[in-house]
C-alpha positions as CSV (number, residue, x, y, z in Angstrom):
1,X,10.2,20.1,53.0
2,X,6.4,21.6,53.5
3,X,4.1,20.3,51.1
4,X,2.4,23.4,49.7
5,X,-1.9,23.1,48.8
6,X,-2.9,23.2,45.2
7,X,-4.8,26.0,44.6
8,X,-8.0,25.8,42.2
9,X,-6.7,27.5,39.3
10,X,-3.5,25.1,39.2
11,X,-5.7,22.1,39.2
12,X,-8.1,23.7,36.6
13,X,-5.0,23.7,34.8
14,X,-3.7,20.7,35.1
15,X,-6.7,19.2,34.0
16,X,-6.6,21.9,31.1
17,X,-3.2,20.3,29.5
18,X,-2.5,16.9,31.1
19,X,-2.3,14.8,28.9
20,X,-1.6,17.3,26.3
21,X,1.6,18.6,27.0
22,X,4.5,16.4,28.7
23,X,4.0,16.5,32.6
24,X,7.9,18.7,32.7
25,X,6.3,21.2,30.7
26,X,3.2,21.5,33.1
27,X,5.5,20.9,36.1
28,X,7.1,24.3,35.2
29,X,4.2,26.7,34.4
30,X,3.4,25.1,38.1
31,X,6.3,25.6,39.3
32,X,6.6,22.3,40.8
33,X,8.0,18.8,40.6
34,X,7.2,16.0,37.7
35,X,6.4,13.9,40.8
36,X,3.9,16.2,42.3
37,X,2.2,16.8,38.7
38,X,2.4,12.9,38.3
39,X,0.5,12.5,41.9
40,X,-1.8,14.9,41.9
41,X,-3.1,13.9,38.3
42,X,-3.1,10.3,39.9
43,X,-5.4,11.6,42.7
44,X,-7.7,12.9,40.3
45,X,-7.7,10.1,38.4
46,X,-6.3,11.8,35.4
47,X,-4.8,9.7,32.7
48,X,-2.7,10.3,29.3
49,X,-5.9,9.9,27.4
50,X,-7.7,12.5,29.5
51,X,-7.4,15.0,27.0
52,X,-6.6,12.5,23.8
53,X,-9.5,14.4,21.6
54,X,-8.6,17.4,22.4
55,X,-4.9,16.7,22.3
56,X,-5.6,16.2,18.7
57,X,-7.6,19.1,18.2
58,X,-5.1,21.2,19.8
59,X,-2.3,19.7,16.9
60,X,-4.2,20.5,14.3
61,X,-4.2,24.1,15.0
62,X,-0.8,24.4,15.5
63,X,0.1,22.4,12.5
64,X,-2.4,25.6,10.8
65,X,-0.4,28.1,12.0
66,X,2.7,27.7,10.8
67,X,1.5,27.9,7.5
């Protein structure tokens, strides 16, 4: 199987939501595999708190809208 490059707007966008949405979800907007989103986010030495303040910030708007 050919590895294929990551392109700069599918890191910029893994770096958007890792750690705020689960790793499958990302892996499918990507269309790639959990393992590859799971590498590459260990290569950029991204980790499940990368985004922990924001990860908040982005449930709390949710939470607003569905009043």
């Amino acid at each position: 199987m050919k590895k294929r490059v990551w392109t700069l707007p599918e890191i910029e966008l893994l770096k958007e939501f890792y750690g705020m949405i689960p790793a499958g979800v990302i892996a499918m907007m990507l269309n790639r595999s959990v393992n590859a989103i799971y590498t590459k986010a260990y290569k950029l030495k991204l980790t499940s708190l990368h985004n922990k303040g924001r990860k908040a910030k982005y449930i709390k708007i949710m939470n607003n809208n569905k009043n």
